[in-house]
N, C-alpha and C positions, 0 to 999 in steps of 0.2 A: 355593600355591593360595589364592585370595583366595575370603572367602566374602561375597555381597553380597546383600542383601534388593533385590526390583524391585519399585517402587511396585505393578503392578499382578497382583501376585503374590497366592495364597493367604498370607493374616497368617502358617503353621503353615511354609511354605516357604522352605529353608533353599537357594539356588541358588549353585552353586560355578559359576563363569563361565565355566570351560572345560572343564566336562563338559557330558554331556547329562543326567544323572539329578537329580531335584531328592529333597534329602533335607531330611526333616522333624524339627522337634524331636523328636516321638514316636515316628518310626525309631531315631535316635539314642536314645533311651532305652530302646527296648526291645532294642538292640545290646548296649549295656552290663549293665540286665537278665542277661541271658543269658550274657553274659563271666564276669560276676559269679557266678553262680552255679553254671557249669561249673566255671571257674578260680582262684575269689578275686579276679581282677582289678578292682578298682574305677575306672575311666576320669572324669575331668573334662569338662566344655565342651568346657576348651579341647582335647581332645583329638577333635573332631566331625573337622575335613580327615583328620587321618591317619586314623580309620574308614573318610570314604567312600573316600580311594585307595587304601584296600588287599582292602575288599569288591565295588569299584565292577567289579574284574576277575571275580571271580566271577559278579555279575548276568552280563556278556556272554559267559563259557563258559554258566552255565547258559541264556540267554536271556530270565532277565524283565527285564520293565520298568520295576521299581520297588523301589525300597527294602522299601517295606510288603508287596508280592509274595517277595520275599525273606524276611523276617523270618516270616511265614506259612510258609514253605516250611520253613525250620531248624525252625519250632516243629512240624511236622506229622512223623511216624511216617514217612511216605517221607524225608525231610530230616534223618536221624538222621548217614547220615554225610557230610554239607553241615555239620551243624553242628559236628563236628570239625572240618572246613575251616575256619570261620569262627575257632575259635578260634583255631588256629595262626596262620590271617594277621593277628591281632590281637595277636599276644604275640610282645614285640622280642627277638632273639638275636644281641646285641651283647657278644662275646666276644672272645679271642685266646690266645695261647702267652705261659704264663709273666706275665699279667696282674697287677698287682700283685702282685710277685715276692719282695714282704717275708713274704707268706703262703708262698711255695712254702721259704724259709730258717726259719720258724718251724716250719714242717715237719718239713724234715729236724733241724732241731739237737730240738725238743721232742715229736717224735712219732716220725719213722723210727730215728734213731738209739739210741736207750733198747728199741728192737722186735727188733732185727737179730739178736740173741744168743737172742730168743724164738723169732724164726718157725726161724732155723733149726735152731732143737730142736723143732719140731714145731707153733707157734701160727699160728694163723692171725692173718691183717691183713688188712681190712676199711677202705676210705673210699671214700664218697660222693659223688658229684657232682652236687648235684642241681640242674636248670636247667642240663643241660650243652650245649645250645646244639647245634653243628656239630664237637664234641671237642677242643677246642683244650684247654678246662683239663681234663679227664681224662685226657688224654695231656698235660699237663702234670706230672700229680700225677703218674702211672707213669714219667715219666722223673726225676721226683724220685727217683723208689725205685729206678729202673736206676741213676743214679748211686752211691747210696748201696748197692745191694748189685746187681750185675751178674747173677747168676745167680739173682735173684727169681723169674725163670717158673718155677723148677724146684721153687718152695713154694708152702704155699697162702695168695697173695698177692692181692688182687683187687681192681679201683677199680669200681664201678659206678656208670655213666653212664646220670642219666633226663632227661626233658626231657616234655611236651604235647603236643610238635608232632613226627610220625612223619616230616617231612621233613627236618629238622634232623638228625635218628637218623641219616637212612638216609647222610647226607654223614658222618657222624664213622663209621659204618659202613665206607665205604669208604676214610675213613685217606686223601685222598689230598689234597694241599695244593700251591697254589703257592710258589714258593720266600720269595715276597717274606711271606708270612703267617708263613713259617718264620723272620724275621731276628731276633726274641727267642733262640731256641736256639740256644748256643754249638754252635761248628761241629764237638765233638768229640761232642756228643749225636747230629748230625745225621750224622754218618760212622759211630757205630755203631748206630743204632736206624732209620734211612729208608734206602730206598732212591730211587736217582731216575730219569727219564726224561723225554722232552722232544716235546711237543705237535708236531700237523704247523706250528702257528702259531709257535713256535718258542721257545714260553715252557716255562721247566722245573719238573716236578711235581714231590715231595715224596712218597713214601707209608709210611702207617708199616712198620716190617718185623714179620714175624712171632712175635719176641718181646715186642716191643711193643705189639703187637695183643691179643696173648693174656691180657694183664693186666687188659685193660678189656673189661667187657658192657654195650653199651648196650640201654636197656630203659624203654618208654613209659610215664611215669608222671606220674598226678595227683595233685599234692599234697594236694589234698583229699578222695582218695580215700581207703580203707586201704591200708596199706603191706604187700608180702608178705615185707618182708624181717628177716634174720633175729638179731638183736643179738649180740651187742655190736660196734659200730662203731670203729675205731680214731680217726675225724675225719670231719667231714662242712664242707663245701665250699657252701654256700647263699648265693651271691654276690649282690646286684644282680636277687634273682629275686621277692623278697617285697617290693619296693618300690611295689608297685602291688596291695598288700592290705589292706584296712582295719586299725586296730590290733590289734582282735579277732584277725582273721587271722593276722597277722601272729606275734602272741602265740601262738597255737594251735599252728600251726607249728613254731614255735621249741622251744616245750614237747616238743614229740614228737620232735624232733630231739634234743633232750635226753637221754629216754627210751631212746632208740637208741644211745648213745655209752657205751662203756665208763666205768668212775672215773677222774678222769684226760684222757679224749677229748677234744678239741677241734672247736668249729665255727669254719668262717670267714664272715664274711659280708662285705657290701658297704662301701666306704670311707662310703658316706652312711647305713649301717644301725646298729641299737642293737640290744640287746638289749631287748623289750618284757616288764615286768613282771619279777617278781622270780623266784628257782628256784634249781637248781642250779649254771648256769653265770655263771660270774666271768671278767670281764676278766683276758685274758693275753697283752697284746698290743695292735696296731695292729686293731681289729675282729676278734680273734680271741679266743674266749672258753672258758674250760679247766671241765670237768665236775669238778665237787667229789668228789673222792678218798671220801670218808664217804657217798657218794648211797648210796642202797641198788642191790642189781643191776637194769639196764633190762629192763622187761618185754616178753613180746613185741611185736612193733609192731603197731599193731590195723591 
């Protein structure tokens, strides 16, 4: 989408060439505004096309006219839940099975494996997915543990899967996948944890099966919210999701992710992410960071 000023345009008029809406700088900012402060997301310039095509659909379900008619609308008390809407179509859910797979083997050799003789005397295990997208990597991380101990549903074993956007939920909810999204997972995971079936169109679905399923809850959550959840965490999973929070952000975050992990725990985070600011957690790995054994116990998460 090409954006082009017309000579005899409003100065403030931002005209994408082949829509009808014309979007302003000051739409655009009070877009991000609002991203910002719902989600962390901090958004650039250059990020103005992908805003208008992904809100530009919403003006025509709800029918206004205009950007600024829009941005009015999320900010007003009837527009409470539009502006949910608005966030979810603004925040990318670009995932997959088994996605950088050095994270899923630093797993099993430094986190499930050293647990397996705990849970099954009685401990619980606990990891995180947070920014879990449409399920791929929490049902990544639970077939990690179906590998490593096959009769895990039978302990109290649990991945929790959050995400912002309740549409994303409701697909990892139903478990159900094309074959081709499945070609990361070896074919012996995929013959004992799916089952399959096959579209009237003639393509084959994927779905998880019911022990599989039962390992993971997903559950709508913003990270900038308080956390209702309940420590100590065995690893947490924060991929690629805090790349679009200021440093501040980004730090805050992290910190509490921290607080949440048992001594020991490990987070994972993005191939392009660091850990911001100094604390408990220490390089152990490819973007994988191990919680200092000495930390004191995580308090509850606020």
């Amino acid at each position: 989408m090409t954006a082009i000023r017309q000579p005899d345009a409003d100065r403030d008029t931002v005209v994408f060439a082949d829509r009808e809406f014309g979007f302003t700088p000051h739409d655009f900012q009070k877009v991000i505004e609002i991203l910002h402060a719902d989600a962390g997301i901090l958004l650039t310039q250059t990020k103005a096309p992908l805003v208008y095509s992904r809100l530009v659909k919403r003006l025509r379900v709800l029918g206004l006219g205009s950007f600024a008619r829009y941005c009015a609308f999320v900010e007003s008390d009837a527009g409470a839940a539009e502006r949910q809407q608005m966030v979810s179509a603004l925040t990318t859910n670009v995932t997959g099975f088994f996605r950088e797979p050095h994270h899923f083997e630093h797993l099993k050799a430094h986190v499930l494996r050293p647990l397996i003789g705990p849970v099954r005397k009685g401990a619980r295990l606990r990891i995180w997915s947070a920014g879990c997208s449409t399920g791929e990597e929490p049902y990544s991380i639970a077939l990690s543990i179906l590998e490593m101990m096959p009769d895990a549903a039978a302990f109290d074993v649990r991945v929790l899967a959050t995400d912002i956007n309740p549409t994303v939920l409701d697909v990892g909810r139903a478990g159900a996948y094309d074959e081709g999204v499945l070609a990361p997972v070896n074919r012996r995971l995929l013959s004992d944890w799916f089952r399959g079936s096959r579209g009237a169109d003639g393509r084959r679905t994927l779905a998880v099966g019911d022990e599989l399923r039962s390992l993971v809850a997903f559950r709508q959550l913003n990270l900038l919210s308080p956390w209702p959840m309940t420590p100590p965490y065995q690893a947490a999973f924060c991929r690629n999701v805090l790349i679009y929070f200021d440093d501040a952000g980004q730090a805050d975050v992290q910190k509490r992710i921290g607080g949440l992990l048992a001594p020991a725990g490990r987070l994972y985070l993005g191939a392009s992410e660091r850990i911001k600011g100094s604390g408990d957690l220490r390089l152990d790995g490819v973007t994988a960071y191990r919680r200092a054994s000495g930390a004191p116990a995580p308090p509850e998460a606020r």
